[in-house]
C-alpha positions as CSV (number, residue, x, y, z in Angstrom):
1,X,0.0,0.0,0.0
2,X,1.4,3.6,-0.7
3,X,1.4,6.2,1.9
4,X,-1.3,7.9,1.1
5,X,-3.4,4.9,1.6
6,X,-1.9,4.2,4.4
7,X,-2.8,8.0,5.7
8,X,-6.1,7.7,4.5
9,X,-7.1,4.6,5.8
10,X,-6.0,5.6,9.6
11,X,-8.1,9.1,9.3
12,X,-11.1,6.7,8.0
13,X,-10.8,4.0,11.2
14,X,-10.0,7.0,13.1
15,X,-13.5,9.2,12.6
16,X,-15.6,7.0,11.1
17,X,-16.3,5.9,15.3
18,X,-16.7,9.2,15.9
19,X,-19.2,10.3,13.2
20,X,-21.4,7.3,13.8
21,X,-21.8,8.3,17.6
22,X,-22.0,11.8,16.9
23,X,-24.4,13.9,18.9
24,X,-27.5,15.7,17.7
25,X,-27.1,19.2,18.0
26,X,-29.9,22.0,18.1
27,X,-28.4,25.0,19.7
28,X,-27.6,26.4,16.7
29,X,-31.3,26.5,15.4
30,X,-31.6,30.2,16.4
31,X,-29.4,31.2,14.3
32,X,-31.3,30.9,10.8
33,X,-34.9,31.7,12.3
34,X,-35.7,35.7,12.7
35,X,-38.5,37.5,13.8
36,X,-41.1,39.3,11.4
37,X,-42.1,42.8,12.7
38,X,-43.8,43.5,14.8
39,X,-43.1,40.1,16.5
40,X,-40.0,40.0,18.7
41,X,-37.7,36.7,19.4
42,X,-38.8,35.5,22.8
43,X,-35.9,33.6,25.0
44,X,-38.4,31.2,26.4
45,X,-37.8,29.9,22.6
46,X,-36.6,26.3,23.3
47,X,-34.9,23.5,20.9
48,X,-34.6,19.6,22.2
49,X,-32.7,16.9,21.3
50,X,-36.1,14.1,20.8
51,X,-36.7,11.0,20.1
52,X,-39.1,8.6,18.0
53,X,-41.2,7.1,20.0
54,X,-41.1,9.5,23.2
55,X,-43.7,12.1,24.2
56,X,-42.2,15.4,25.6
57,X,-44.1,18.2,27.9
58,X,-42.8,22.1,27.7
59,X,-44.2,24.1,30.2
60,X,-44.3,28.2,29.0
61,X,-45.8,31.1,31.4
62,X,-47.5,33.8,29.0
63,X,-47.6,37.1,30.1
64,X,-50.7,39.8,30.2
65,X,-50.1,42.5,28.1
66,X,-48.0,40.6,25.4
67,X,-49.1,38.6,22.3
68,X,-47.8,35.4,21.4
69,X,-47.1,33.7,18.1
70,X,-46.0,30.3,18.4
71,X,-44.1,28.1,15.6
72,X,-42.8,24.7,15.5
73,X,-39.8,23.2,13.4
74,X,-38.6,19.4,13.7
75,X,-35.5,17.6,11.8
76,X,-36.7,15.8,8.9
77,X,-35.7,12.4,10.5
78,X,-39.0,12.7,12.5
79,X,-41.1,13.0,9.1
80,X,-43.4,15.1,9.9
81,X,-45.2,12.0,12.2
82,X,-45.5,14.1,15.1
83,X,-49.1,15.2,17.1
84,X,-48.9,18.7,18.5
85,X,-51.2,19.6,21.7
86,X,-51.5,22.9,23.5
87,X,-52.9,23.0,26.9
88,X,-54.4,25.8,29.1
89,X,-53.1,24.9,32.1
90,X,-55.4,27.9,33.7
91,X,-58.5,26.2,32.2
92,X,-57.6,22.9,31.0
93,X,-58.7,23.8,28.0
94,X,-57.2,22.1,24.9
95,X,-56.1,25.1,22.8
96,X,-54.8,23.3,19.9
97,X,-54.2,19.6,18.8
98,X,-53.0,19.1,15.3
99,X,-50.6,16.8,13.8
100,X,-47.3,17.6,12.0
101,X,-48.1,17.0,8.7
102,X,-51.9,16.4,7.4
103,X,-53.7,15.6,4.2
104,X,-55.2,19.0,3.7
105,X,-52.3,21.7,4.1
106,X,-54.5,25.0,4.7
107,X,-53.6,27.6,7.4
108,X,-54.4,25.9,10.9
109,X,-54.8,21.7,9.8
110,X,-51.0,21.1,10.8
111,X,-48.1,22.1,12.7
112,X,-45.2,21.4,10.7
113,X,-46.1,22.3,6.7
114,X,-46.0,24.8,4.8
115,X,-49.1,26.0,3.5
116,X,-49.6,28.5,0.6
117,X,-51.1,31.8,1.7
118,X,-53.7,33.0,-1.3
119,X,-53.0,36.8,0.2
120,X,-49.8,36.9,-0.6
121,X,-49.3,33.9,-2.7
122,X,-46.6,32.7,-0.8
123,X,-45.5,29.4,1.3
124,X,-46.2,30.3,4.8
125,X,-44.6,28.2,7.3
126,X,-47.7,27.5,9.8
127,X,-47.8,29.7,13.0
128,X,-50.5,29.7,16.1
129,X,-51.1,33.3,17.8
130,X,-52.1,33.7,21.3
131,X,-53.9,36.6,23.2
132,X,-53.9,35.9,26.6
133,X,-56.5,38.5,28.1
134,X,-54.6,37.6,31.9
135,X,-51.4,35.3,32.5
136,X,-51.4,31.9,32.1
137,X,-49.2,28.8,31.5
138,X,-49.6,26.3,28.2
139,X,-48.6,22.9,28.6
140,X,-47.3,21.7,25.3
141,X,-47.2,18.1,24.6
142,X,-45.0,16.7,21.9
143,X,-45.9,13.0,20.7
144,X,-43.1,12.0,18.1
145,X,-44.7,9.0,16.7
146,X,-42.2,5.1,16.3
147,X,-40.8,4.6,13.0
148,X,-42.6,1.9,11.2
149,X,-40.6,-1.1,9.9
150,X,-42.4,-4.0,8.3
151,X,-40.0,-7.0,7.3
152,X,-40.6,-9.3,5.1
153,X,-39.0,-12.7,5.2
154,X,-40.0,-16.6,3.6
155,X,-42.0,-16.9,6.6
156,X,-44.4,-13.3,6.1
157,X,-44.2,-9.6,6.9
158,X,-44.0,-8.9,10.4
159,X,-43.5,-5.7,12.2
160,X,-40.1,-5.3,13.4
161,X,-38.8,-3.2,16.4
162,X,-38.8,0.5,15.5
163,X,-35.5,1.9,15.0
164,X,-35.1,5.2,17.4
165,X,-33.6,8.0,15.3
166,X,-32.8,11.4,17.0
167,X,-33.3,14.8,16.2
168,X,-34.3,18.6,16.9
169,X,-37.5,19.8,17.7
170,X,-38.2,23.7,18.4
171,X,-41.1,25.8,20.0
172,X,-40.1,28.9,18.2
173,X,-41.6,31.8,20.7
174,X,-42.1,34.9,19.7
175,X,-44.0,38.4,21.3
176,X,-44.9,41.8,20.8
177,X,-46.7,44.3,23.5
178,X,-50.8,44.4,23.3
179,X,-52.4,46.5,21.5
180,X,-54.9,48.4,23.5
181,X,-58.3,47.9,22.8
182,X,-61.3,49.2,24.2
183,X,-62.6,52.7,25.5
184,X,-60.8,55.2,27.0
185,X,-61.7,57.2,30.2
């Protein structure tokens, strides 16, 4: 073998180990998402490392006086095959329960996919805003569904243990000051 082989083959054996355990990292999501005006980026903004499989709670205090507008982004590893469900912790009312990805992609049937917006005939990415007349605290529950395998052998198909990938999921949180509304003394 020449050298160069040689060199190669040692940096292969060397990172290949350390690519295949790498770590999923989300803390740079923040950098390529930016408010629109008049919306401003909120630090209760969150990004998890998730898994197939697993259900997840995120617990966010809204304030009075602010409006929210909430988005959600997930690695495509997930596919889309995750079910969304906002809870009013004040009321235990169910705000919102969608899943990631639907059959119909208008504004409001999913979390995760675009939808076009006739207004301005553009791709929106979906978005949920909130107008909390006093505080109160949403409970969102994140259900990222198994992966499906079926197998197929000389004996049938069968349904073989799900693989668990990992990847990013975000609550993208963002605010702006109420306007007021009402009469004036």
């Amino acid at each position: 073998m020449e050298i160069k082989q040689i060199k190669v083959t040692l940096f292969l054996l060397l990172t290949l180990p350390l690519l295949a355990n790498a770590q999923v990292d989300c803390s740079d999501f923040f950098k390529y998402r930016k408010a629109n005006p008049p919306f401003n980026y909120n630090s209760l903004s969150k990004s998890a490392v998730c898994v197939t499989g697993n259900k997840y709670e995120f617990i966010v205090p809204l304030t009075k006086g602010f409006d929210y507008r909430l988005q959600f982004f997930a690695s495509p590893v997930f596919n889309n095959q995750i079910d969304f469900k906002i809870i009013d912790l004040n009321t235990n009312e169910v705000v919102m329960a969608l899943p990631g990805e639907s059959m119909d992609m208008a504004k409001g049937t999913c979390v995760l996919k675009a939808y076009f917006d006739e207004k301005t005939s553009k791709q929106v990415h979906p978005y949920f805003d909130f107008y909390p007349p006093n505080s109160t605290t949403l409970k969102i529950i994140i259900d990222v569904k198994p992966i499906q395998v079926v197998q197929n052998t000389a004996a049938g198909a069968y349904n073989a243990p799900a693989p668990r990938e990992k990847g990013c999921i975000t609550v993208l949180i963002l605010d702006r000051p109420s306007s007021e509304t009402g009469f004036s003394n």
